[in-house]
N, C-alpha and C positions, 0 to 999 in steps of 0.2 A: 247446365247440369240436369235441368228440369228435364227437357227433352231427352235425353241421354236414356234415364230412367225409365220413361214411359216406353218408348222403343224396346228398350231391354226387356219389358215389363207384354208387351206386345209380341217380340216373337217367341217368349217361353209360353204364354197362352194359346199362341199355334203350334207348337210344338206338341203342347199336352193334350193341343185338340187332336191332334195328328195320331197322337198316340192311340188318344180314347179311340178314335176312330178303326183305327187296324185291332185293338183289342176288342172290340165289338163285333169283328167279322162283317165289315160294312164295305169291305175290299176282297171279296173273295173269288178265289182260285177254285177254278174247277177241281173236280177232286180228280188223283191219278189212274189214269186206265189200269185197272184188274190187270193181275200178268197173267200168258197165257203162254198156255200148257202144248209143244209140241209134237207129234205121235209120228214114231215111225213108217215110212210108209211102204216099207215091206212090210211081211208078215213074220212074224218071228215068234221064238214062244219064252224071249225075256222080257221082263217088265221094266220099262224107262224108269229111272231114276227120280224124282219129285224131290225137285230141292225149295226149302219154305224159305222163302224172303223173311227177312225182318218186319213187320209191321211198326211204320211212323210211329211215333208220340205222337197224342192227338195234342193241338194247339190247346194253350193252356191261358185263356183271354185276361184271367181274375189272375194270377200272377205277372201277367205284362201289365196291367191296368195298378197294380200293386209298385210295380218298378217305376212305371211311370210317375205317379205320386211321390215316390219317394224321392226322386230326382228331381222335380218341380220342388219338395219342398227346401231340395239343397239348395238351389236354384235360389229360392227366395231368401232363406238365410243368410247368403251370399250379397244376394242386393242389398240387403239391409245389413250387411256389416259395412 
């Protein structure tokens, strides 16, 4: 039973390593190429259309790093019931 525990006890502290980890930006993704803009290549005298992309949400580390916690601490309430 002892062993049981500790195992249990061992992969949720990789997990939350895991987590801190990507919440720290310690894995990071190049950021997305700029989009770019195509010009007619006749000459004309209407103006192309510029359509705005959405812009991302920037990653929000202190609210994953917040989840995480919260879920380790169910985590542990659990083992100890």
């Amino acid at each position: 039973m002892v062993i049981v525990r500790d195992t249990w006890r061992a992969v949720l502290a990789l997990v939350v390593g895991v987590l801190l980890l990507e919440a720290a930006g310690l894995r990071r993704q190049p950021p997305p190429a700029p989009p770019t803009v195509t010009t007619p290549t006749v000459a004309t005298n209407w103006q192309p259309v510029l359509i705005q992309q959405p812009q991302p949400q920037p990653d929000r580390p202190l609210r994953r790093v917040a989840s995480a916690v919260m879920e380790f601490g169910d985590s542990v309430i659990g083992v100890f019931r």
